[in-house]
N, C-alpha and C positions, 0 to 999 in steps of 0.2 A: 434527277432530283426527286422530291418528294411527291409532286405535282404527277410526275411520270410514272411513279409507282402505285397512285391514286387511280391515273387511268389505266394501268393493268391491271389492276384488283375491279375495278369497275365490268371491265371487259369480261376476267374472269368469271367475276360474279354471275353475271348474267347467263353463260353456260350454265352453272350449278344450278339455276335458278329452273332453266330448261332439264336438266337433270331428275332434280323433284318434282317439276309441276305436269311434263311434258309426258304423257306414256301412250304409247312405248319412247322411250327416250328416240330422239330424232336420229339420224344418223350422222348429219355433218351438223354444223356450226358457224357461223361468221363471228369472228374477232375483231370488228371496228367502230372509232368511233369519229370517224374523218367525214367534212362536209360528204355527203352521196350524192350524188346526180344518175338516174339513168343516162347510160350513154348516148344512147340511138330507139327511143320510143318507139321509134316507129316497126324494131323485132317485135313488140310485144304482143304476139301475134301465135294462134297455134302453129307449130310449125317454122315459127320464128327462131332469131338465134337465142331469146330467152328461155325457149324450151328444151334447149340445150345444155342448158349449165348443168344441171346433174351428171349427163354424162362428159362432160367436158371434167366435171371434179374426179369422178370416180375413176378416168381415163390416165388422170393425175395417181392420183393413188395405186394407179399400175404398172406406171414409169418410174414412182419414186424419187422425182427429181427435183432438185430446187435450185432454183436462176438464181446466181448469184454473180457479182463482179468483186473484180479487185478493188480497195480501196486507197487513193493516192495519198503518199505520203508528203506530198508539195502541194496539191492543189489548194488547202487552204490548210487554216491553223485557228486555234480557238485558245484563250487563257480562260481559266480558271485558278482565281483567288490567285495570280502571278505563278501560276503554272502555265505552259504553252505544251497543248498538244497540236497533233496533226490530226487531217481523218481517219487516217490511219489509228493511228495512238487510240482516236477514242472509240472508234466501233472495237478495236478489238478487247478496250476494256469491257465495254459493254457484252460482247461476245464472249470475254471472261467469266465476267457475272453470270453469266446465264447457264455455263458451265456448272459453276457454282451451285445454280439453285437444282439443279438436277443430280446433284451429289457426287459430278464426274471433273472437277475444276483440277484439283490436284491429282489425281489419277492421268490427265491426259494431258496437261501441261508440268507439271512438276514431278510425278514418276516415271514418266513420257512412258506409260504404258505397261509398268514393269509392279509386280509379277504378272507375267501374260495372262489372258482371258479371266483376270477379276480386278473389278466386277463386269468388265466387256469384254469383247472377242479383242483379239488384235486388230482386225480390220477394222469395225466402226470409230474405234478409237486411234487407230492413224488416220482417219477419215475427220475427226475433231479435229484432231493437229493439225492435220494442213487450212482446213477451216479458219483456224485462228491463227495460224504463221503467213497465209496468204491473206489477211482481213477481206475473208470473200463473204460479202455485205447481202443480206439476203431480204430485209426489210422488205416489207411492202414491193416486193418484185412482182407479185401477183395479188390475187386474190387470198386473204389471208381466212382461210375457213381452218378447219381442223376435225376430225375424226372424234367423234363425242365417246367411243371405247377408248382410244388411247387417250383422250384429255382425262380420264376417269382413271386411269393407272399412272398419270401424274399428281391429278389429286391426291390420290390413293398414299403414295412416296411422300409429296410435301407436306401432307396431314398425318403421315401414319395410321392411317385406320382407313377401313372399309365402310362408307354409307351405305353401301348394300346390305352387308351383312346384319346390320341397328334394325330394329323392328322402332324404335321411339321415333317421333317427328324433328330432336332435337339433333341426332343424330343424320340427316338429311347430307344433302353437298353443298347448301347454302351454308349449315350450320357450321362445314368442316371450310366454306373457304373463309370464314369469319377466323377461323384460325391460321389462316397461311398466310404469309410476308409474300407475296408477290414480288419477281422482279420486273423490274421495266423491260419493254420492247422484247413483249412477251411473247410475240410468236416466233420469236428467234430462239427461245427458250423450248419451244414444241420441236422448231424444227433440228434441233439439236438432239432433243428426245427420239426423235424418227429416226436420225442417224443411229444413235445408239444399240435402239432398241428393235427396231422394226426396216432393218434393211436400207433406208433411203441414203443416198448421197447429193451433194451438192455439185451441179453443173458450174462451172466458171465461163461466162457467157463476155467479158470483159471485150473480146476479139469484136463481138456486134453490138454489146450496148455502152464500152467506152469504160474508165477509170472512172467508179464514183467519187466524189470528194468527201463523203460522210455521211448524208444521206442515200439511201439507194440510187440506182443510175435509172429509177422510173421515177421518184421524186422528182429529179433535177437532170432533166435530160443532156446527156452533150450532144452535141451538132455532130450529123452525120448519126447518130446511132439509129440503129435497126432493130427493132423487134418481133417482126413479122416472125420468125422463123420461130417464135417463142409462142403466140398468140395469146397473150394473157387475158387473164377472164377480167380485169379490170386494167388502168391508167388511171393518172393525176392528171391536175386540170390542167399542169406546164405541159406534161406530154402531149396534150390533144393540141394545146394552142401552138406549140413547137410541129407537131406533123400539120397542121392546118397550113402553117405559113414553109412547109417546104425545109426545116431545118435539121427533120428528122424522117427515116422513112417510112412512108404510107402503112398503118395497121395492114394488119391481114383482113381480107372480105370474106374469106371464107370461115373464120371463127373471131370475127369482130370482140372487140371489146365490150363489154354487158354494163358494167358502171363506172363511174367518174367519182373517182375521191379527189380529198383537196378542192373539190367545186368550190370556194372563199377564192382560190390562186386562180392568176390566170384570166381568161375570157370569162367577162361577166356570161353568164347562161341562164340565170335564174329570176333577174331583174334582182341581184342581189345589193345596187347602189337604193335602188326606191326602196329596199325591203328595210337598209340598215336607218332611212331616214322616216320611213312610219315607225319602227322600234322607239327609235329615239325621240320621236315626237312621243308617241303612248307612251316611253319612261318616262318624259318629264312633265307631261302632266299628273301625271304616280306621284313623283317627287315634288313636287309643286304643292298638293293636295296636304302630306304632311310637311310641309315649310321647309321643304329642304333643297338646298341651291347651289351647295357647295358643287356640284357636276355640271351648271348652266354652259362653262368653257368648253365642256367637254360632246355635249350635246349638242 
């Protein structure tokens, strides 16, 4: 929805933003905007697992690989305006789109690849295919950072044009992502781009982290999955509170998890019940101030 394409333009944004203001442009990136919690404070320590994440990224970036599961065509189902999909059905619309925004939708799903190598080789482009014939869900599997040269040769495609090459301020990466329609659930969008463009393929990890039902299988964990062998640089708040009580098996100790998205789901950790009820005391004294009360129910 609209709402979704708002926070990938947002997300976006804030790269370009790092782009112009940042120099030498940084090397990586984070793309999110999900409660955070550090996981485990107490790495944060030289020598800690905090001071690992660089090379935990870059280690990434040398494997080329991205966790992904199948996504179940039973496990649940959703309507839209008396449409009924599955989860299936809707990541791989979503996984459609994204194809789309990178200029390769109909090239790898409706030419199925033909005339060969344009505008991709045959292999990254059978490597889409199965992508989106196996709705291998890759969402928030990890840490969703990104490579700030190849975010810049995506820019570059969606804007057609070069901020590099503009000597004007107006000309900028801020200025060119004011011009691009972002699609949602936009690091599935990059990582499509990787595939393409720059060698990576998608691992199907399904065997240890379970059938997703539509959201990733680190969203919404099933019982029994295992992701040690994976060692992600982050988890949501279900996964820590699912491996806490035993339902899912133990992180890895030797490259723990660095932060907690989703912190709102799950095991309060932040005194987040006192925090929503000092908000809402300070809102409505706000709204109180000028004579407005129509929210009292709701506060």
């Amino acid at each position: 929805g609209p709402n979704q394409v708002m926070a990938a333009y947002k997300k976006w944004y804030g790269l370009a933003y790092m782009m112009d203001e940042m120099k030498p442009t940084p090397k990586y990136g984070i793309i999110a905007d999900s409660e955070l919690l550090i996981y485990d404070s107490s790495t944060c320590h030289p020598g800690g697992a905090w001071s690992r994440l660089l090379d935990r990224i870059e280690q990434n970036e040398k494997t080329k690989r991205i966790h992904a599961s199948r996504v179940s065509s039973t496990a649940t189902t959703y309507s839209f305006g008396g449409e009924t999909k599955s989860g299936k059905d809707y990541d791989q619309s979503l996984i459609s789109q994204n194809l789309n925004f990178i200029g390769l939708e109909s090239y790898v799903l409706h030419q199925k690849c033909q005339p060969a190598n344009d505008p991709i080789p045959a292999a990254p482009c059978k490597e889409l295919q199965r992508v989106y014939e196996q709705a291998l869900w890759s969402w928030w599997t990890d840490l969703p950072y990104v490579n700030m040269n190849v975010a810049k040769q995506m820019f570059k495609f969606a804007g057609k044009r070069d901020p590099d090459a503009g000597k004007d301020e107006k000309d900028g990466w801020q200025a060119l992502a004011k011009e691009i329609r972002f699609e949602r659930f936009e690091h599935v969008g990059y990582q499509l781009w990787c595939v393409a463009y720059h060698g990576w393929r998608f691992e199907d990890v399904t065997a240890f982290a379970g059938l997703a039902k539509w959201g990733s299988y680190m969203e919404d964990p099933s019982e029994g999955a295992d992701f040690a062998m994976f060692s992600p640089m982050w988890v949501s708040g279900q996964a820590a509170e699912r491996e806490e009580a035993g339902k899912i098996a133990r992180f890895s100790r030797d490259q723990p998890p660095l932060i907690l998205f989703h912190a709102d789901q799950g095991k309060d950790r932040s005194r987040r019940g006192e925090t929503r009820k000092e908000f809402a005391a300070v809102l409505s004294i706000l709204l109180h101030s000028v004579s407005r009360h129509e929210y009292d129910d709701l506060l």
